[in-house]
N, C-alpha and C positions, 0 to 999 in steps of 0.2 A: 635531785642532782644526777644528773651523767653520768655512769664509771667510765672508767678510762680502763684505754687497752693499747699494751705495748706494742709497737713496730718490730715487725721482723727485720733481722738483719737484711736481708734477699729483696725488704723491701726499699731499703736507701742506695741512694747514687754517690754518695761522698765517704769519704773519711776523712776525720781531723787529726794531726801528728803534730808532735811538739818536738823540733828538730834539736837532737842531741850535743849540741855546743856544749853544754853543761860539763860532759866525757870529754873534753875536747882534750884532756891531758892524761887519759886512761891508754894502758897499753893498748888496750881494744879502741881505740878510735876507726881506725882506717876499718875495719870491719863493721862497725854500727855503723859507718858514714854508706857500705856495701850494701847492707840491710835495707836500709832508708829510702838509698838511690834504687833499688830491684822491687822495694815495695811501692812507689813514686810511679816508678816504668808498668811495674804492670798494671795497676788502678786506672792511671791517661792515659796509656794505648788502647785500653778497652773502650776508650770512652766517658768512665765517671770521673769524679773532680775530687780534688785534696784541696785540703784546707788547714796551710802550712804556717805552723807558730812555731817564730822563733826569737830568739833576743834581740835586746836592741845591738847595731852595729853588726851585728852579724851577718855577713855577706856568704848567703848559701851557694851560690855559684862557684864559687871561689873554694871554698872547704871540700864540692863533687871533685872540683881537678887533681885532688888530694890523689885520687884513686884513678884519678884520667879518663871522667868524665864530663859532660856535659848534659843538662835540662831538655837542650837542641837537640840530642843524638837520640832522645826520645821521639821528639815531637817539633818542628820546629814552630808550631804553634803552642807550645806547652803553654806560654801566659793564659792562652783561654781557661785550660784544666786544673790551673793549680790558682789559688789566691793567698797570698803572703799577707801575714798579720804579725803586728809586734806586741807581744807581749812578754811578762817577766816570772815567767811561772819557774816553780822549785824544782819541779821533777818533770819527767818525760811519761810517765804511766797516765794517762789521758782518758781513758777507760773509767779512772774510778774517781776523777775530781770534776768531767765533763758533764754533757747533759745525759736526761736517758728522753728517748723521744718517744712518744705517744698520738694518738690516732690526730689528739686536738692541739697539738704543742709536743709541749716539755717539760720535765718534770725536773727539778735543782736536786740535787744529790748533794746532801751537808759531807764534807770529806774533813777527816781531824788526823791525818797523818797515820792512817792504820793504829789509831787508839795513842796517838803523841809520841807515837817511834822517830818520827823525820819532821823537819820544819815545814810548814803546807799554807803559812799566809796567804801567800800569793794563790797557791792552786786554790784552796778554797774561794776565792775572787773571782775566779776564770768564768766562772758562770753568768756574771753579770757583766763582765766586760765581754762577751760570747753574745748576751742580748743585745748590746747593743751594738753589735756590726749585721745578725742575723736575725733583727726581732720577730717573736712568735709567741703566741700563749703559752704563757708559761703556769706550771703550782707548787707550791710546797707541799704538795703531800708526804714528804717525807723528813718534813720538818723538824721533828721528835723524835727519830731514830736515823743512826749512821748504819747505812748502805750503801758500800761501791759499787757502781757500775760492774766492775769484774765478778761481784757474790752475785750477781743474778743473772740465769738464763730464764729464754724465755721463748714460745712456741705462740702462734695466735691464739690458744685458746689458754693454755697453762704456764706460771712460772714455778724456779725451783729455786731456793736461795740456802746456803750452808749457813748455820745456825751458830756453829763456831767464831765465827768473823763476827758476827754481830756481838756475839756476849763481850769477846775480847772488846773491841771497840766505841761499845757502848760503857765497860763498866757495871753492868746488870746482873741479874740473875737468868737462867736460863727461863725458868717459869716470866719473869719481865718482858723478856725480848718475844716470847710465846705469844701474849695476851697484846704487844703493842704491835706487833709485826700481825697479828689477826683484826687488830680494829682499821691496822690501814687498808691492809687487801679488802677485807670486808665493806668499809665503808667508800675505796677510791677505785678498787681495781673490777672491771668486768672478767672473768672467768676465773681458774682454778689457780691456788697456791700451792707448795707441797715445801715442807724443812725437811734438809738431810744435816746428819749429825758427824762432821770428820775432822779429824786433825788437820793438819798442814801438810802438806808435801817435805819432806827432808829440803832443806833448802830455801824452801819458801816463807818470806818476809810476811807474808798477806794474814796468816793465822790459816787460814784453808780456803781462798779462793773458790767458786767453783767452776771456774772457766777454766781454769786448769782439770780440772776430774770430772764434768759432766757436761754435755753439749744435746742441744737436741738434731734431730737428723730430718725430721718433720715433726708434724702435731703427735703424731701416734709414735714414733720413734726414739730413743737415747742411744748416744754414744757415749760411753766411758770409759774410764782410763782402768787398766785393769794388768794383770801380772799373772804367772803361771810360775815363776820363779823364784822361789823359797831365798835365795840370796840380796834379792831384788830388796834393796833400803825400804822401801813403801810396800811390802806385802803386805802385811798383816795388815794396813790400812786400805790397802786397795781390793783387799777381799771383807773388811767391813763395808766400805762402798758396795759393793757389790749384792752384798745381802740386804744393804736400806734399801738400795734402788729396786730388788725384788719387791721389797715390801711394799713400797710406793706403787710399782706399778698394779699389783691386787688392790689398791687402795683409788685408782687413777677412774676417771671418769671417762679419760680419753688417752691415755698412752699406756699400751699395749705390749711393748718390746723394747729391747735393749739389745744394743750391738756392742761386744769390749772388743775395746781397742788396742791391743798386748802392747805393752812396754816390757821387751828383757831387760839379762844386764846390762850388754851392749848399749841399750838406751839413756843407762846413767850417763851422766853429763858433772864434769867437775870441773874448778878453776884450775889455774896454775897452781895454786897450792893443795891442791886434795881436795878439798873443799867438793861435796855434791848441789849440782844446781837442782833446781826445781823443773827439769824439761818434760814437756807433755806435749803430744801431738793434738791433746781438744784444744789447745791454746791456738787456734785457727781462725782467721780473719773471712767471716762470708761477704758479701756485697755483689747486692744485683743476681749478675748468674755466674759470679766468680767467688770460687775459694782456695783460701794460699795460708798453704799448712808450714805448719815450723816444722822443721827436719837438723837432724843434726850430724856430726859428722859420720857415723856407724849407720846413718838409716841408708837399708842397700834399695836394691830397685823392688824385689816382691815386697815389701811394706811400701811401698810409694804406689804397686800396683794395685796391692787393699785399699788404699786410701782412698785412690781413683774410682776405684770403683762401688764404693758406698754412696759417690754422688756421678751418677750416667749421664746425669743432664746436666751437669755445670762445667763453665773452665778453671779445669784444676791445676794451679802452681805451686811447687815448696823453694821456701825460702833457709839458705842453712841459718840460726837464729842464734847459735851459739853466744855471741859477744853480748845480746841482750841479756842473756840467763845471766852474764856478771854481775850484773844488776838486778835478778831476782824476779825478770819478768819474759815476758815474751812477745808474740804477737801480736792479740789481740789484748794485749793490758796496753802496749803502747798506742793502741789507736783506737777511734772512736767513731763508730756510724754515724752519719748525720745527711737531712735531707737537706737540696738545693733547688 
C-alpha cells in the first residue's frame, strides 16, 4: 500500500467558509458579516477561490449591504472566484467537520461534536455532500478515531496532534488513543508523527486545539503560542508547551527550532460579560503565498511588525477576529484549505 502525505497549506488555492446566518441574531453579527467580507476580499483579489456554503434562502449579497458593501466592490468578476453551495450544516467551524487533503485525495475526518458538546448531524454529513459537488479519491483512514481538522498541524515531512482533544473526544484512555493514533500514522501516513500533551486554552470550547498553540513555520521550524507574563490566564500552560515542544524537537528527525510567539496581558480577549476568549495569533489562515493573521483589538503595530516578518516571502494581512472568539474559535477553525 501507498502512504499518504498531507498537503501543505501554501500548497492549496481555495478555502471553504460556511457563511455565518446561523449569528444572524447575535449582537456580533455586523462584525462576523466584517470578518467574512475582508476574508472573501482578500483570498479573490489575490487570485484564489472560496467555496461558499451557506443556508438555504439565504441571500448573501443582501446580508454584505448590512455593512455597505458589495461582492462587486471587490471584483466585478467575483462569480469566477467564489462558488456558492447550499447546504444545512450546524456550525460555521469548517476546519474540523471538512476534508483534510492529501497527496491522492482526501481523507473524511468522523466529527462527533467535540465529544457530544453541540448538535453536529448535519456537519458530520458535510463530507459526502462536499464529494459530490467536488469528487476525488477519497479514505477512511480515520475511521476509528475522532480527529479534527483543527488538532492537527502538519509540515511536508511531519505532523503534530494534541493528545488532549482526542482522549476527551474519543472517550478513551490516554494509553488507547496512544496505540490507535500509532497504528494509523504507521500503517497510512508517510513521514513523522509527534503528541503533545495540553490543556485547552481558558476559553476554548475544543478541549485543547492545537491550531491555536502550535503552527509550523516550515519543515524545520515551530511557531508557538507562548507568554512571559505571570498574570497571563494560560501561563502556566503555555510554559508546559513550551518544555514538550523542547522535548520534541531533541526527539525530531527534522524540526530543529522553535519561534514563540508572546501573548501579554493586553492580548487577553473577553466577552461582554468578562468572560476570557481563547485568542491566539497561530490561529492564522496560510494559502498559496498569503497569510492572514487574527489580530485583536490591543495588537499595536510592533507585534504586526513580528509577525510580518517571520514570513519575508509571503502577503501578509490581519484580520481584527474578535466577534469570532464569541463563538470560541477563530480564523483558521472557520475555514478550510481545499484544492480546485
Amino acid at each position: 500500500m501507498v502512504k499518504e502525505k498531507f498537503i501543505i497549506d501554501s500548497d492549496t488555492n481555495c478555502l471553504i467558509l460556511a457563511w455565518p446566518s446561523i449569528y444572524r441574531k447575535k449582537i456580533f453579527w455586523r462584525d462576523l458579516i466584517k470578518i467574512y467580507y475582508k476574508l472573501i476580499s482578500i483570498i479573490i483579489s489575490n487570485g484564489y477561490h472560496i467555496i461558499l456554503i451557506h443556508h438555504e434562502n439565504v441571500n448573501i449579497e443582501n446580508e454584505i449591504e448590512f455593512i455597505g458593501k458589495k461582492f462587486s466592490d471587490i471584483n466585478s468578476n467575483y462569480k469566477s472566484n467564489i462558488s456558492f453551495h447550499e447546504y444545512d450544516f450546524d456550525d460555521i467551524w469548517i476546519r474540523d467537520y471538512g476534508p483534510k487533503l492529501t497527496k491522492s485525495g482526501i481523507a473524511r475526518l468522523i466529527f462527533n461534536g467535540y465529544g457530544e458538546k453541540y448538535f453536529h448531524k448535519n456537519d458530520s454529513l458535510f463530507f459526502n455532500y462536499l464529494m459530490q459537488k467536488y469528487p476525488r479519491n477519497n479514505n477512511d483512514m480515520f475511521n476509528n478515531i475522532v480527529i479534527e481538522g483543527g488538532n492537527i498541524i502538519n509540515s511536508s515531512k511531519d505532523c503534530i496532534l494534541n493528545i488532549n482533544p482526542i482522549i476527551m473526544h474519543n472517550q478513551l484512555s490516554s494509553n488507547s488513543i496512544k496505540n490507535k493514533t500509532k497504528e494509523l500514522f504507521e500503517q497510512y501516513m508517510d513521514g513523522d508523527y509527534h503528541l503533545i500533551d495540553i490543556q485547552e486554552l481558558t476559553g476554548d470550547d475544543t478541549d485543547g486545539h492545537i491550531d491555536n498553540l502550535v503552527r509550523f513555520k516550515n519543515d524545520t521550524t515551530l511557531l508557538y503560542m507562548s507568554t512571559n507574563e505571570k498574570d497571563h490566564p494560560d501561563y502556566e500552560l503555555l510554559k508546559n508547551l513550551e518544555k514538550q515542544l523542547g522535548k520534541l524537537i531533541k526527539n525530531s528527525n527534522n524540526i530543529n527550532d522553535m519561534i514563540p510567539i508572546d501573548h501579554n496581558y493586553q492580548d487577553v480577549v473577553r466577552n461582554r460579560n468578562g468572560s476570557i476568549l481563547p485568542f491566539s495569533y497561530l490561529n492564522f489562515i496560510m494559502i498559496g503565498d498569503l497569510i492572514i493573521f487574527p489580530v485583536n483589538l490591543n495588537t499595536d503595530i510592533q507585534k504586526k511588525k513580528y509577525l510580518e516578518e517571520l514570513f519575508p516571502d509571503k502577503n501578509i494581512y490581519f484580520i481584527e477576529s474578535s466577534a469570532l472568539l464569541n463563538e470560541f474559535g477563530s480564523l483558521h477553525c472557520c475555514s478550510n484549505n481545499f484544492v480546485i
